[in-house]
KOLKOL-156770 format. One record per residue (C-alpha): x, y, z; residue in three letters. Coordinates in steps of 0.2 Angstrom, whole numbers, plus 5000, padded with zeros to 4 digits. Each point is the difference from the previous one (the first is absolute). Layout:
XYZALA
...
This chain:
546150934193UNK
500450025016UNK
500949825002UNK
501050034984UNK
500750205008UNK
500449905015UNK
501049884991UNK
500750174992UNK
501850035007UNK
499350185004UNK
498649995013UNK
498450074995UNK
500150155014UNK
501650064995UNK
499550014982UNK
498350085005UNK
500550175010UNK
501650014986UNK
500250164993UNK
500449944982UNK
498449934990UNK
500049825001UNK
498449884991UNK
499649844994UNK
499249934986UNK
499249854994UNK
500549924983UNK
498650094994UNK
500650175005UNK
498750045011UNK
500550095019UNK
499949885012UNK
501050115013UNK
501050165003UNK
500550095013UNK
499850175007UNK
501250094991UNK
499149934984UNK
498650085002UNK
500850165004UNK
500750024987UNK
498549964987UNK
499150115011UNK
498749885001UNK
499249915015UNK
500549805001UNK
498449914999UNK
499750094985UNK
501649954992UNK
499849835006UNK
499649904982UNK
500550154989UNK
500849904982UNK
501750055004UNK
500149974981UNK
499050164993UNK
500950105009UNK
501849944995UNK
499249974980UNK
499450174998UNK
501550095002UNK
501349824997UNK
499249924989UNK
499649815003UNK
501849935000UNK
500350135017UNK
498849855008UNK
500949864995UNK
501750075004UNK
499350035020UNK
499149814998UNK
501049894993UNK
501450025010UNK
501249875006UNK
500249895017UNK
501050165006UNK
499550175002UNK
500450124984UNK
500250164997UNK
498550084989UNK
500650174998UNK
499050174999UNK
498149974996UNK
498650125000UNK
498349965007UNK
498650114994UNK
498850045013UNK
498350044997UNK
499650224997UNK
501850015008UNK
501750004991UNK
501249874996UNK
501149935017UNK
501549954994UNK
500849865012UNK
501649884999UNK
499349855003UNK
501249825007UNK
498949845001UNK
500149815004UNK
499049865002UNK
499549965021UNK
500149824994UNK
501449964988UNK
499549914985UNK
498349995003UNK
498450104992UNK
499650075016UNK
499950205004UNK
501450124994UNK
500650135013UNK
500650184996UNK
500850125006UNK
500250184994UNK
500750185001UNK
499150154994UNK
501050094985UNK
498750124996UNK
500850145006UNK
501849944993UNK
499049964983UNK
499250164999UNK
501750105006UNK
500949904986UNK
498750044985UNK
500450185005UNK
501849994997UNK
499749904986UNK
499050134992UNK
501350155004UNK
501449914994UNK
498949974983UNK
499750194999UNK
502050035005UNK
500349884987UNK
499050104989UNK
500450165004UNK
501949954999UNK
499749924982UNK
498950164994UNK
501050155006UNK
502150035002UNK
500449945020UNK
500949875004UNK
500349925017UNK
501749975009UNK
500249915019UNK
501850015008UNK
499749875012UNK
501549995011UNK
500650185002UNK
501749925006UNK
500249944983UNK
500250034982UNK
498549874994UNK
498350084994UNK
498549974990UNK
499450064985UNK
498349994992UNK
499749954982UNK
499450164995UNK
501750065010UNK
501049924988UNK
498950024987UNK
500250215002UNK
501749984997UNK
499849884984UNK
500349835007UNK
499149845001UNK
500149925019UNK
501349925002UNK
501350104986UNK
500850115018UNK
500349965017UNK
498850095011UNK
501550085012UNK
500650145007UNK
501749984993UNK
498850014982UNK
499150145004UNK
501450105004UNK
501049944983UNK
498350054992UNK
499950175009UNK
500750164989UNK
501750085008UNK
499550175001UNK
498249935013UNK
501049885010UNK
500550125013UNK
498150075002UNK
499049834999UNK
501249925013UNK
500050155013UNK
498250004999UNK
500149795005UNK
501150035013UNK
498950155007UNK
498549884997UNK
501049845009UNK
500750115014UNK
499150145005UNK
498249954995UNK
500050124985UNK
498849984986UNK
500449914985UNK
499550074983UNK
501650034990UNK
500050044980UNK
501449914989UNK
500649924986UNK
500249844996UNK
500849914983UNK
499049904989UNK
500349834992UNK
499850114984UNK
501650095008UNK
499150175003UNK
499550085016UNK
498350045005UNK
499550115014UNK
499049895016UNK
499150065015UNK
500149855015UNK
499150035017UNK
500249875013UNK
499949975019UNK
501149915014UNK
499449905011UNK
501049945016UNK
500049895016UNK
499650035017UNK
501550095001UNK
499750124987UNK
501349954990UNK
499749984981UNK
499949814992UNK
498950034986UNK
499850134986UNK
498549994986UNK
499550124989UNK
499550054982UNK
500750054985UNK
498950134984UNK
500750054986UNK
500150184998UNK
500950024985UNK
499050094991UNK
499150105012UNK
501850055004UNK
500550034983UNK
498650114996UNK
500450095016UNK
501650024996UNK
499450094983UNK
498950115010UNK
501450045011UNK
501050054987UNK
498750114990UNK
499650075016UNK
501950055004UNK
500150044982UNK
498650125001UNK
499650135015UNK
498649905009UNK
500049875014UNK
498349895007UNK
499450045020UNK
498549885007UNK
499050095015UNK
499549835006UNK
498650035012UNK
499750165000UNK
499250005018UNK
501949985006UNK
501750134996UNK
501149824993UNK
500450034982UNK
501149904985UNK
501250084988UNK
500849944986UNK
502050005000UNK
499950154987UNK
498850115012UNK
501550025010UNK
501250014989UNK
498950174992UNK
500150085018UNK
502049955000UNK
499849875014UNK
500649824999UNK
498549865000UNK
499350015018UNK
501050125007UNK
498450095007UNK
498449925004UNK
498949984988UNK
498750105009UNK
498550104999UNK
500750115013UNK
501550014995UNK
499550044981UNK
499050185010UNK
501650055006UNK
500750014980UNK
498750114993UNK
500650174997UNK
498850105014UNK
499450114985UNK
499249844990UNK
499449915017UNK
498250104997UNK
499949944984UNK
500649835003UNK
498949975013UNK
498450064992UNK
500549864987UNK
500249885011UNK
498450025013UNK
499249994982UNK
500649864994UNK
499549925017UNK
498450075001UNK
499049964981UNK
501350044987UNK
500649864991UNK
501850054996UNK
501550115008UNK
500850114990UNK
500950135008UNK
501750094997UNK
501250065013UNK
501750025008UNK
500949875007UNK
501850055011UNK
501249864994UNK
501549945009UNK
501150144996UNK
498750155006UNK
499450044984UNK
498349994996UNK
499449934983UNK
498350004991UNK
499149844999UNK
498349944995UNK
499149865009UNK
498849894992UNK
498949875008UNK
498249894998UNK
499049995015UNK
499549825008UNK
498550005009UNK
499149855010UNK
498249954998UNK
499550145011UNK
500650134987UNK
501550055014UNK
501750024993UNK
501149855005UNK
501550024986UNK
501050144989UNK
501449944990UNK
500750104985UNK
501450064995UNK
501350165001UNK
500550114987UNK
501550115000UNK
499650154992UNK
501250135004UNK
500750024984UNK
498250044993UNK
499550105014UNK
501950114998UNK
499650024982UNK
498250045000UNK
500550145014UNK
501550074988UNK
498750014987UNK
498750085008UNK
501750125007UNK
500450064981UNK
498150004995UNK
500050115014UNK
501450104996UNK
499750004982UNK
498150065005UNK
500850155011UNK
501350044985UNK
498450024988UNK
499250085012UNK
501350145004UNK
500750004981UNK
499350144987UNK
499949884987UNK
498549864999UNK
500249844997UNK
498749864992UNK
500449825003UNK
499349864987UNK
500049805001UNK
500649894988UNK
498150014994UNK
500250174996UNK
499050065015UNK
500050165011UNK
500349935017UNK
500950145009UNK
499750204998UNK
501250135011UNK
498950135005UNK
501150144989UNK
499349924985UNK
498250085001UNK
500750145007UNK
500950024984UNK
499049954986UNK
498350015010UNK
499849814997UNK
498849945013UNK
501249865004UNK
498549905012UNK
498949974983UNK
501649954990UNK
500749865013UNK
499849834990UNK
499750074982UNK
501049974985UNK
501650094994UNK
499250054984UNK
498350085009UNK
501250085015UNK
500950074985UNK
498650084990UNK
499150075017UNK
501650105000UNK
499950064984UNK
498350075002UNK
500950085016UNK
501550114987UNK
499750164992UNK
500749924985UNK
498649954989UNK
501149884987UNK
501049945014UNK
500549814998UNK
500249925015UNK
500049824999UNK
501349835005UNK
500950024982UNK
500450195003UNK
500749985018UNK
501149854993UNK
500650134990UNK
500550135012UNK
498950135012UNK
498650104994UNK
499850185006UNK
498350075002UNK
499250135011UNK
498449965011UNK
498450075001UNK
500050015018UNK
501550105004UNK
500150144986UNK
501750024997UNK
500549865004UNK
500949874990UNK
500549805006UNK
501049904990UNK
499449794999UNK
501349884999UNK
499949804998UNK
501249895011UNK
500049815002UNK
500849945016UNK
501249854998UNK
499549845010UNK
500749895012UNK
500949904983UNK
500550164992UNK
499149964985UNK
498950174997UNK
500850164995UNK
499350184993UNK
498849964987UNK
499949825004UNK
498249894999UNK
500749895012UNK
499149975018UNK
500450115015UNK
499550195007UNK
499850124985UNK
499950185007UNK
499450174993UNK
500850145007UNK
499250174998UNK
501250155005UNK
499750174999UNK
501250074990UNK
499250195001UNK
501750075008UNK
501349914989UNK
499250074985UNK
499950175008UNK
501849995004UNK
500449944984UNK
499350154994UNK
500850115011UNK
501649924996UNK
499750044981UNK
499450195005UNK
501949995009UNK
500949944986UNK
499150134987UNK
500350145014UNK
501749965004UNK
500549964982UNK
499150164996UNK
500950115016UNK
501749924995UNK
500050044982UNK
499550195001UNK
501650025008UNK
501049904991UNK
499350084984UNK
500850175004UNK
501649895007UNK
500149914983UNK
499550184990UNK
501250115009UNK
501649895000UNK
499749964983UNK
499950204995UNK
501550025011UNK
501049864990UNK
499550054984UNK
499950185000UNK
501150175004UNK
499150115013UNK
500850135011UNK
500449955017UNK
498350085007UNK
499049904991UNK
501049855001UNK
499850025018UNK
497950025002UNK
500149854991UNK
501149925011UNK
498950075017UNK
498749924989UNK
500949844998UNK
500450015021UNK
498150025004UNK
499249884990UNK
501549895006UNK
499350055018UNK
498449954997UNK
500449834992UNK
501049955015UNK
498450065013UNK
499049884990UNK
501349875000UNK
500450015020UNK
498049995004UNK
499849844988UNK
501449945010UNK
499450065018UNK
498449914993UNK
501149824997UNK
501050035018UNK
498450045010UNK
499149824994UNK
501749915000UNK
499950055019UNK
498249895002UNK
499350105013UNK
501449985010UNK
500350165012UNK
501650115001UNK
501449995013UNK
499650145009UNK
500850135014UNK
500150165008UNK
499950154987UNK
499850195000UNK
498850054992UNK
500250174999UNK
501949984994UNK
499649884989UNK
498650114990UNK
501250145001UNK
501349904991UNK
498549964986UNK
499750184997UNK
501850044996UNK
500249874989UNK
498850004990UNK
499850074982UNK
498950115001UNK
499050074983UNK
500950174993UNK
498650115001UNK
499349945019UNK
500650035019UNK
500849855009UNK
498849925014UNK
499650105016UNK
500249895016UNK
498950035013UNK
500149935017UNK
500150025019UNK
501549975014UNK
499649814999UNK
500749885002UNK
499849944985UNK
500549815000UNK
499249844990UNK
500349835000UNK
500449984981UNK
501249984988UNK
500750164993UNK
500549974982UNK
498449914998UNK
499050185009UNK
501150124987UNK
499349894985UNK
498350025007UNK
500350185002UNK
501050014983UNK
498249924990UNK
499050135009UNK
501050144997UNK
500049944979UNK
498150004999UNK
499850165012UNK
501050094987UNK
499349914984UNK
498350065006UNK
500150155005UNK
500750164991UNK
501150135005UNK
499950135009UNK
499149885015UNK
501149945013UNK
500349825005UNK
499749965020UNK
500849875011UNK
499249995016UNK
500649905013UNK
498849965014UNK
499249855012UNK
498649864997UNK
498849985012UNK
500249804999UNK
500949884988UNK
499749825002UNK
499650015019UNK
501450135004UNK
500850174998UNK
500450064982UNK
500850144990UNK
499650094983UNK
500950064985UNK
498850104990UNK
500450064981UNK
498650144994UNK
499850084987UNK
498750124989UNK
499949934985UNK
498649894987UNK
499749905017UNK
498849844996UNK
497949955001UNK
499349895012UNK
500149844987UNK
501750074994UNK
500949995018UNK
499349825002UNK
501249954985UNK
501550115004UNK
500849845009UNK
499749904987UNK
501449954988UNK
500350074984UNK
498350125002UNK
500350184996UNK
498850165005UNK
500650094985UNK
499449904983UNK
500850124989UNK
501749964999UNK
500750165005UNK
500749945017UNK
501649884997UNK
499949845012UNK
499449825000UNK
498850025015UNK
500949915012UNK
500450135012UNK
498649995014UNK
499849814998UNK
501749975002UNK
500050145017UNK
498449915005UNK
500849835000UNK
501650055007UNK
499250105014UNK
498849845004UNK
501949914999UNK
500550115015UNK
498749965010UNK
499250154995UNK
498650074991UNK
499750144984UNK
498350125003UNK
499850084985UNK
498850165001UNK
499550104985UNK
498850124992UNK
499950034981UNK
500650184995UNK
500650035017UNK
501549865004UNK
500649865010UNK
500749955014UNK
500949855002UNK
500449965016UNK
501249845005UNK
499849935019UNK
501349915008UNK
500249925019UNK
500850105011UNK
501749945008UNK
């Protein structure tokens, strides 16, 4: 062996410390020699190896032609290309193995020489493998992949699934820049190329949205993501990147956007709640009036728009939903752009890691202002509605559209003596008969049919004397659809109203009538009798004139009762509206009463009795001599001669906070009872039921409500068989 390596163009000490494997083999294929490097690399020691069948180790991974191809080589050397070796309890070592024969066309030994490729092999099956799961993961999902090789020039390549996202097979469009930018849609061009440029030029991320046309001749949204790479210089030579369809995710977005700008909520995302970063939706801005990222999206900037009234609340809810609670739900206001604050409400589910801490809230904000603005004017009128209930004489009972009490005002029991707590959810019909067994009427109907009629009066047994009148009203809804009467849905009310007063006044308005028809005819009768006697008959001229003194007096008193009825009308035109007033004398002006007034045949004109004075009121004066006149009528009616008739003047201790005077009438005639003088002032009431007396009894209500008129006050004083004093108080000047 050692004669045929020497004859070897390669001495045999240069091919042992070589540092590439080098061996021989007999044409059996058994070693007969290899140097260090050889054993090295089967991690074997030499003598060991020395007689190995090179030919089960090439077989059991080559199979028996690997043999033959390394032994039946030529009379050169060949090239035998990359074998594996399987070495025992160790893996595979992959070498590239060259051979020749040492002596040409002979059967002598085979010399080898090899490179280990384990490494290579091994780093190779790897990229194998990822390409076959790019490959696959490319053909299964939506990406395709793009490579601008030269940036300096307009060729690039595209991926079959590139082409393929767009509706082409490889092949049907040239993978170029000048294409992608025919493909690109007009209204993205300037966006997705200021974003290469930023990405080309300043180093700038690329991850740009767009559309791109279809073979089918539609557009269809992409996302592309890619990265530069460039030379020492940092200059950029090469661009690659991929492209995902997005068209229906952006598509769908779009819908969301829309229904979200169409509706009054937008999306936040609290994306690690351990930080203050936030995300909101376009429309989240728009709802607070800004423009999409015109303030951070920040959890600290978010604190600052909370109305500082609803920052307790809203931060209860919150530390909540941090600590265990699974949702937010909290309500507040929000400042907006403008300054005004708006009521939202914020909704959100809470993400928590496998340590049960909170890592994640995302929701969603409500605009609610509208709502909240109506539910506050509704409780406003509920409110106000409850006050004017409450405050009103009349009660009130609300029903639902099932017929239901729902609602009681308080004047309601204190009316009927319904206990209004017991009868809150019961029926119309059993609300109706409890007050029925509540009326003195024992045959009283009082059901829904009757109401729709008209009201029903009735008296109660808990105020004697008492009567309420029931009435039936529907309320017309929103549509306009109910009306009085009506079975259709809404708020049908029962009103109960005590109507006690109206139907004593309508009494005392019929007593009026029957007294003033009565008063007005008795004169009138002797007018009608005498003048026709005079008209028909021949009387000496004495007669003819008691008959017409007659006439004159009975005229007289028809025009007294005339002038009150119409005092009566001027003082309640007036509304309760006070008198111009100014300086007047009082004592003057009483003077001039008493010589100007009529007074009775057979009685002495009024005495006036005063001091030095002064004697001046703040007052009107012809309003203070019709006072005076109405006194002095009934001080003369009810007295009988020969008894005087007093005018007093004199002072009031106080009137309304200051310094008064007084005009007294007294006289010494029937004078009035205790229960009497407390209906004197009352209108049309007389003391004297007999008839005797002419007069309307209008006199002291009207001085009463005149005095009052003036600022003043009537006092009446009286004792039955002794007379009365009627004393009018004025405010001094």
């Amino acid at each position: 062996m050692e004669v045929v390596l020497a004859a070897s163009p390669v001495g045999v000490q240069f091919m042992e410390h070589w540092h590439l494997p080098a061996f021989a083999a007999d044409t059996e294929g058994h070693l007969v020699w290899a140097n260090a490097a050889f054993a090295q690399a089967f991690e074997d020691d030499l003598t060991h190896l020395l007689g190995s069948d090179l030919r089960a180790w090439v077989s059991a991974w080559q199979g028996p032609t690997a043999w033959q191809t390394l032994s039946q080589s030529g009379a050169a050397s060949q090239a035998c290309g990359l074998v594996c070796f399987a070495r025992p309890q160790r893996q595979p070592l992959w070498m590239e193995v060259s051979c020749w024969r040492v002596v040409p066309d002979a059967l002598g030994p085979i010399m080898f020489v090899a490179s280990d490729m384990t490494a290579q092999r091994g780093a190779q099956e790897r990229l194998s493998e990822s390409n076959d799961r790019l490959r696959i993961a490319l053909e299964g999902g939506n990406d395709g992949l793009w490579d601008w090789l030269d940036t300096h020039s307009q060729d690039m390549w595209w991926s079959p699934e590139f082409v393929g996202l767009l509706g082409y097979e490889a092949g049907e469009i040239e993978p170029s820049l000048v294409s992608f930018d025919s493909l690109l849609h007009p209204d993205d061009q300037e966006a997705t190329f200021t974003a290469l440029a930023q990405a080309l030029e300043g180093g700038a991320e690329y991850r740009v949205e767009f559309r791109l046309l279809t073979k089918a001749g539609g557009y269809r949204w992409f996302r592309s993501r890619a990265k530069v790479l460039r030379d020492e210089h940092g200059e950029h030579r090469r661009m690659a990147g991929s492209l995902q369809d997005i068209d229906d995710l952006k598509r769908s977005q779009e819908r969301l956007d829309l229904a979200l700008e169409g509706g009054s909520q937008a999306l936040w995302d609290w994306l690690d709640t351990h930080s203050q970063t936030m995300w909101w939706s376009p429309q989240f801005y728009r709802m607070l009036g800004y423009s999409p990222g015109e303030i951070s999206a920040d959890l600290a900037v978010f604190d600052t728009l909370v109305h500082e009234d609803d920052q307790a609340s809203y931060f209860e809810a919150l530390g909540g939903a941090l600590d265990d609670a699974p949702h937010l739900n909290v309500e507040c206001r929000l400042k907006t752009k403008s300054g005004a604050y708006r009521w939202f409400k914020l909704l959100g589910k809470v993400f928590r890691d496998g340590s049960a801490l909170h890592s994640r809230i995302a929701g969603s904000m409500h605009d609610i202002d509208d709502s909240k603005r109506i539910q506050a004017d509704i409780r406003r009128r509920q409110e106000e509605l409850g006050a004017i209930a409450a405050i009103s004489p009349d009660g009130f009972l609300s029903f639902d559209e099932d017929y239901r009490l729902r609602f009681s005002s308080d004047a309601v029991g204190r009316l009927t003596g319904l206990d209004v707590q017991a009868a809150m959810g019961q029926t119309l019909q059993a609300v109706l008969q409890t007050l029925s067994q509540l009326s003195t009427q024992a045959d009283l109907r009082l059901d829904e049919a009757t109401l729709h009629e008209g009201s029903v009066q009735t008296g109660v047994t808990a105020s004697p004397g008492r009567t309420v009148e029931f009435s039936w009203h529907q309320a017309v809804t929103a549509a306009g659809g109910a009306s009085e009467g009506s079975d259709t849905e809404g708020t049908h009310l029962l009103r109960v109203r005590d109507v006690t007063v109206e139907l004593e006044a309508e009494q005392i308005k019929a007593d009026f009538l029957t007294a003033a028809a009565h008063e007005l005819r008795t004169p009138l009768a002797s007018v009608y009798g005498y003048t026709e006697l005079l008209l028909n008959y021949d009387m000496p001229p004495e007669r003819q004139k008691k008959m017409l003194a007659t006439i004159y007096r009975q005229c007289e008193v028809l025009m007294t009762i005339v002038n009150e009825l119409l005092d009566m009308a001027r003082i309640d035109a007036r509304g309760g509206q006070a008198f111009d007033l100014e300086p007047v004398d009082l004592h003057l002006l009483v003077s001039e009463v008493i010589s100007e007034y009529p007074v009775p045949p057979d009685r002495l004109a009024p005495l006036l009795e005063a001091g030095p004075g002064p004697w001046v009121a703040q007052s009107d004066p012809t309003e203070v001599k019709q006072v005076l006149r109405n006194l002095l009528s009934n001080a003369y009616k009810y007295s009988a001669a020969p008894t005087p008739v007093v005018i007093r003047l004199g002072t009031a201790a106080t009137l309304g906070g200051h310094s008064g005077l007084s005009i007294s009438v007294c006289d010494q005639g029937i004078g009035m009872d205790a229960e009497q003088l407390g209906h004197a002032t009352e209108r049309f009431w007389r003391a004297d039921k007999s008839g005797h007396v002419p007069g309307a009894g209008l006199g002291l209500s009207l001085a009463q409500e005149v005095a009052e008129l003036l600022r003043g006050q009537l006092v009446l004083n009286s004792t039955l068989g002794e007379g009365t004093q009627a004393q009018v108080l004025l405010p001094m000047a």
